[in-house]
C-alpha atoms as an extended CHARMM CRD file, in Angstrom:
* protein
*
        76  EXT
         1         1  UNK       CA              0.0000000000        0.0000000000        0.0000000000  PROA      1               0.0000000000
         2         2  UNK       CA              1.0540000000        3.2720000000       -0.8020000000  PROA      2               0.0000000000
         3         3  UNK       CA              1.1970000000        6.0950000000        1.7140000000  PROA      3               0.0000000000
         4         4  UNK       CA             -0.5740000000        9.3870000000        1.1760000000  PROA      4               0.0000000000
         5         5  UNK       CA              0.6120000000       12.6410000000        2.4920000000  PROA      5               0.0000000000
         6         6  UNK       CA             -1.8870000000       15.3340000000        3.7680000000  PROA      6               0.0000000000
         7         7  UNK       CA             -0.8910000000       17.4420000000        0.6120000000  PROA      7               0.0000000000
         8         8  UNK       CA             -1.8120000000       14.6970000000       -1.3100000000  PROA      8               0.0000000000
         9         9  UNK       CA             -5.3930000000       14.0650000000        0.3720000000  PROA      9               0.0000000000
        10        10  UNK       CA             -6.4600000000       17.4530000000        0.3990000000  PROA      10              0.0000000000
        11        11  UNK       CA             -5.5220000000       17.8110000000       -3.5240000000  PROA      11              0.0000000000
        12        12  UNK       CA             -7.8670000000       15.0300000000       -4.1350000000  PROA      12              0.0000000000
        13        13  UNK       CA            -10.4530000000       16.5670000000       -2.1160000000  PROA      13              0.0000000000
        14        14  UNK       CA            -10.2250000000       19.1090000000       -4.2960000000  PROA      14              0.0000000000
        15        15  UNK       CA            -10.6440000000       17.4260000000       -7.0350000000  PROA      15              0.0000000000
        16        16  UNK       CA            -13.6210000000       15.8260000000       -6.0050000000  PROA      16              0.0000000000
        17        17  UNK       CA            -14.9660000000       19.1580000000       -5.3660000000  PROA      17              0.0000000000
        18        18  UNK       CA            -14.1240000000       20.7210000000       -8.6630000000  PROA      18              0.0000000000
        19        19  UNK       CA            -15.6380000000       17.4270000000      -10.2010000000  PROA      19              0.0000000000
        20        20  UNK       CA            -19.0720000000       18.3540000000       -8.1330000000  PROA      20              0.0000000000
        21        21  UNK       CA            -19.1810000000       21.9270000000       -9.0810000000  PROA      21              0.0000000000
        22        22  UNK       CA            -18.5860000000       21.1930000000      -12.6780000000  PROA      22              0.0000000000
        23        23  UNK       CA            -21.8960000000       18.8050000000      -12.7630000000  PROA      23              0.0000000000
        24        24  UNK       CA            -23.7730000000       20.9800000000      -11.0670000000  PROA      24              0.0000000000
        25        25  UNK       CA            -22.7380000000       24.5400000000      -13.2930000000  PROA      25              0.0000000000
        26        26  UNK       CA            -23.6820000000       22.0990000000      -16.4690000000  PROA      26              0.0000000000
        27        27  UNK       CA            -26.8610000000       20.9970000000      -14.7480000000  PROA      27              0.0000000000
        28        28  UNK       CA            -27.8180000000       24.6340000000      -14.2540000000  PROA      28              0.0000000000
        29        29  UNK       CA            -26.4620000000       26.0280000000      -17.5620000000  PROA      29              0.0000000000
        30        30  UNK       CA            -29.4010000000       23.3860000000      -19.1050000000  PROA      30              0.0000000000
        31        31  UNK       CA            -31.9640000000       24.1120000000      -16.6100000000  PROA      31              0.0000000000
        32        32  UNK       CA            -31.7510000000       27.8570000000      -17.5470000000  PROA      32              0.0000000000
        33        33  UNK       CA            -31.7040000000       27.1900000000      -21.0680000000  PROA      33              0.0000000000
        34        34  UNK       CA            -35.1600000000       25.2960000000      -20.9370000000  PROA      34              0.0000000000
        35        35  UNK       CA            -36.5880000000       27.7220000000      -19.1940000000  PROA      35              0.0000000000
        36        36  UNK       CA            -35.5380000000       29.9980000000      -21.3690000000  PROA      36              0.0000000000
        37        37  UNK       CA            -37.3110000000       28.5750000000      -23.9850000000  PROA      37              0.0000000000
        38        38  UNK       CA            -40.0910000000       27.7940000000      -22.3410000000  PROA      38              0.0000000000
        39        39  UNK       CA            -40.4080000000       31.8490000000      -21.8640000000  PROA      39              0.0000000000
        40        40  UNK       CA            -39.5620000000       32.7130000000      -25.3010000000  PROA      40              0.0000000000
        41        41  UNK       CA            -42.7160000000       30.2700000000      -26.2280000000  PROA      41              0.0000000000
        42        42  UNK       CA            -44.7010000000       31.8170000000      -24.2710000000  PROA      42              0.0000000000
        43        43  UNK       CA            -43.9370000000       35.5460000000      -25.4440000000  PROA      43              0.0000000000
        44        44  UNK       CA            -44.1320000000       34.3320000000      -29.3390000000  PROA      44              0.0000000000
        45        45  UNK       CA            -47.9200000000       32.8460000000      -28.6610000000  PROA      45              0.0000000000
        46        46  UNK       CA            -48.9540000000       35.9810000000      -26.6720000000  PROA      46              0.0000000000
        47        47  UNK       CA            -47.8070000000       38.0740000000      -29.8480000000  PROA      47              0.0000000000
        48        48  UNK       CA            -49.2960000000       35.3810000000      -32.4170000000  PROA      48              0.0000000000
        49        49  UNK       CA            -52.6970000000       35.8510000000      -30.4830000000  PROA      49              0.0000000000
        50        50  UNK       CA            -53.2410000000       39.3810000000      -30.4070000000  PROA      50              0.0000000000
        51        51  UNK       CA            -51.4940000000       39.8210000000      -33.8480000000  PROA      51              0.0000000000
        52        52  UNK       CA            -54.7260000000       37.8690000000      -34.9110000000  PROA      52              0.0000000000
        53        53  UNK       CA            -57.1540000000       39.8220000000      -32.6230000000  PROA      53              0.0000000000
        54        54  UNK       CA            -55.6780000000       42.7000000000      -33.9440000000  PROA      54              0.0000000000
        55        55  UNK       CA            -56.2200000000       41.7290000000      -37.5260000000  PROA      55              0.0000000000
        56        56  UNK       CA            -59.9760000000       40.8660000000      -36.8710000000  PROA      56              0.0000000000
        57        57  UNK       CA            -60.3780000000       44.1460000000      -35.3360000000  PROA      57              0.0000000000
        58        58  UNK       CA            -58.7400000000       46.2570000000      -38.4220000000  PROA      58              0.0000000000
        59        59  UNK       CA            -61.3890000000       44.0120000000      -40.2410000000  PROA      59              0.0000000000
        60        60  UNK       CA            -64.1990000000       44.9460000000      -38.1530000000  PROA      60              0.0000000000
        61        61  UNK       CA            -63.1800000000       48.6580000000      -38.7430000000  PROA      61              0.0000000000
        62        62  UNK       CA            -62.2350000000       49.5300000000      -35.6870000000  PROA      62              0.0000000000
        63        63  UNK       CA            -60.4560000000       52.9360000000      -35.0790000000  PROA      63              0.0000000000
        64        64  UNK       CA            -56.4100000000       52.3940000000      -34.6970000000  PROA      64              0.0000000000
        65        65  UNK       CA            -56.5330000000       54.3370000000      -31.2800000000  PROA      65              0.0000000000
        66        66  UNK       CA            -58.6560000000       51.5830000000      -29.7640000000  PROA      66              0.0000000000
        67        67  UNK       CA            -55.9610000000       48.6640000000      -30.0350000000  PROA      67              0.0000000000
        68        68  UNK       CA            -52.8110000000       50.0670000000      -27.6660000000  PROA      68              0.0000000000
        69        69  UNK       CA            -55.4800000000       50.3250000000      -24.7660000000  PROA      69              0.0000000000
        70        70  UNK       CA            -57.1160000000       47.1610000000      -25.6510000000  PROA      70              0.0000000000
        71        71  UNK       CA            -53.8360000000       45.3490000000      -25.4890000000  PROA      71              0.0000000000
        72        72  UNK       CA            -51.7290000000       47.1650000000      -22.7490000000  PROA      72              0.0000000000
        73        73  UNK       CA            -55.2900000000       46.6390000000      -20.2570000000  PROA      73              0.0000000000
        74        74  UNK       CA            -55.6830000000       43.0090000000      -21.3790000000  PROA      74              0.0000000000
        75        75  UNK       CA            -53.9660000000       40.6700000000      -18.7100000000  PROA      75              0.0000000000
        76        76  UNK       CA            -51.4420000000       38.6290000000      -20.3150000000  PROA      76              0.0000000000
């Protein structure tokens, strides 16, 4: 059996610790990426709806003042 010195234990501690914090940075790099997406989804499907109810109320002829305050009052 080989002998270890402290130096040598507390260098593999640390690399046991580097090892762990590596993981977890990549786990949360991935994390924030989906929910990233998953907030960039919902943003593009709030604008695809009221792009549409804003086209059906240009076709119903109504005035061009009345869609800012219909969309900044509607609740997202």
């Amino acid at each position: 059996m080989a002998s270890s010195t402290f130096t040598d234990e507390v260098g593999s501690i640390h690399q046991t610790i580097n090892a762990v914090t590596g993981g977890l940075t990549m786990f949360g790099a991935i994390a924030l990426l989906a929910a990233a997406f998953g907030i960039i989804n919902t943003l593009y499907m709030s604008v695809r709806d009221r792009t549409r109810e804003i086209g059906l109320m240009k076709a119903w002829g109504s005035a061009a003042a009345r869609f800012l305050p219909h969309s900044a009052l509607r609740p997202p």
